[in-house]
N, C-alpha and C positions, 0 to 999 in steps of 0.2 A: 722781158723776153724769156721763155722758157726753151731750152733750146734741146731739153730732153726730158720729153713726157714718159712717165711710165706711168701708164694707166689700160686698163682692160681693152682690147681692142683699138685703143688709137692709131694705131700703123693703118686698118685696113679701114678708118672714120671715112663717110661720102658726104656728109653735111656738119656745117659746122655754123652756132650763132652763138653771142654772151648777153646775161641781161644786162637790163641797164642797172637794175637798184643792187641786186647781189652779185658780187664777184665768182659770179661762175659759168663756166665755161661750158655747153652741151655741144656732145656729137655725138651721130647716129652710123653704127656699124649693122647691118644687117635688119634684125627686128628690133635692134633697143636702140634709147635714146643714152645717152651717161651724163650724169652733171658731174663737173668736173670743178673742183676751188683749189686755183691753184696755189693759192697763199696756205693752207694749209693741209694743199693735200689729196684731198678727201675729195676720192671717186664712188661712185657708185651708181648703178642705173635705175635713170628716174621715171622710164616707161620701156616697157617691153610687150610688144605686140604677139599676136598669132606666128608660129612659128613659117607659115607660108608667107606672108607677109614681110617684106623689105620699106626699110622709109625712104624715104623718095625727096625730102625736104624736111628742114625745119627750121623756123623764124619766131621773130615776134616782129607784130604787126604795130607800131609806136606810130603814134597818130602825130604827121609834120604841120597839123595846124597850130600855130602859135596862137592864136585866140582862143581857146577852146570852149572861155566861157560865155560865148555866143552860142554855144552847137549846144551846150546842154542848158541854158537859160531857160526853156520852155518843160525840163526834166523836172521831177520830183527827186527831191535829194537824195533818196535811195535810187532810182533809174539812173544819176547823174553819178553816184558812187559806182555802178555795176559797170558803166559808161568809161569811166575813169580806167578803172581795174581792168576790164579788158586788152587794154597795150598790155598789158604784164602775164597775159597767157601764152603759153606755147600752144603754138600751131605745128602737127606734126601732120604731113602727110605720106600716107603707104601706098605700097601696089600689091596686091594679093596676085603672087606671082602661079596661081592655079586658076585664074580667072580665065575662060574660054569663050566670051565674047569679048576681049580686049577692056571691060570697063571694070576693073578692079582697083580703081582710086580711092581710096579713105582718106577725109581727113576730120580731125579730131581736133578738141580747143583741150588745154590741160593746164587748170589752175596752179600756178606755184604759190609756197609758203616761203617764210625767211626761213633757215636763210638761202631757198631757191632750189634747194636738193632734192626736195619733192614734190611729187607730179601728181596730181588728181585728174581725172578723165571728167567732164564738166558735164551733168546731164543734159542732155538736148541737142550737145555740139558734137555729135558722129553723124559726119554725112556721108555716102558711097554712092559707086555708082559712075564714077569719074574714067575718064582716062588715066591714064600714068603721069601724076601733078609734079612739074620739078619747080611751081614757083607762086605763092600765091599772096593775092593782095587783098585787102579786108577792107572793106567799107558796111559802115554802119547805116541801114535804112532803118526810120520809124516810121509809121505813118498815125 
């Protein structure tokens, strides 16, 4: 238990998740995200959006099927690696708070490294276009 965080913006944090494999801690105050390790400390922010832009959520999407290797048996070991790795991206989703027809939802996939402090924007994975997202669930379609 940490019972007195000093880190950038944590007083005014609206979303909050930790991963599973690195001991760190993210929350999003405004446009950035912050990873936070609280065993040693070390804050710093691991995505920072357009300044219009507020996040709205953020997760990781950790697959609750205990069988898994049913779902990727018919995968090529590299699709079943990407398959894998995917629980372990942050999903950040925003609202482009200058959007005038209401659909200013972004959300974004953002690969982490060890140890989890930094944030890559994954190509392919910006979608917009949404409403204002406060919660979102990932399922993977192959066809």
């Amino acid at each position: 238990c940490w019972l007195d965080v000093k880190t950038p913006d944590f007083r005014q944090a609206t979303c909050f998740c930790a991963h599973s494999q690195y001991q760190t801690i993210y929350y999003a105050a405004g446009n950035k995200v912050y990873a936070y390790n609280p065993a040693s400390n070390y804050c710093s922010p691991c995505v920072t959006l357009d300044a219009n832009e507020e996040v709205t959520c953020i997760k990781f999407c950790t697959y609750e099927n205990p069988d898994i290797s049913l779902l990727i048996s018919s995968l090529t070991d590299e699709q079943a690696a990407e398959f894998i790795a995917r629980q372990y991206d942050l999903v950040v989703a925003s609202y482009d708070k200058t959007a005038a027809d209401g659909n200013g939802g972004h959300l974004r996939f953002y690969k982490s490294t060890s140890p989890g402090t930094s944030m890559t924007l994954k190509p392919g994975w910006d979608y917009s276009g949404f409403g204002r997202i406060v919660d979102v669930t990932y399922k993977e379609v192959r066809k």
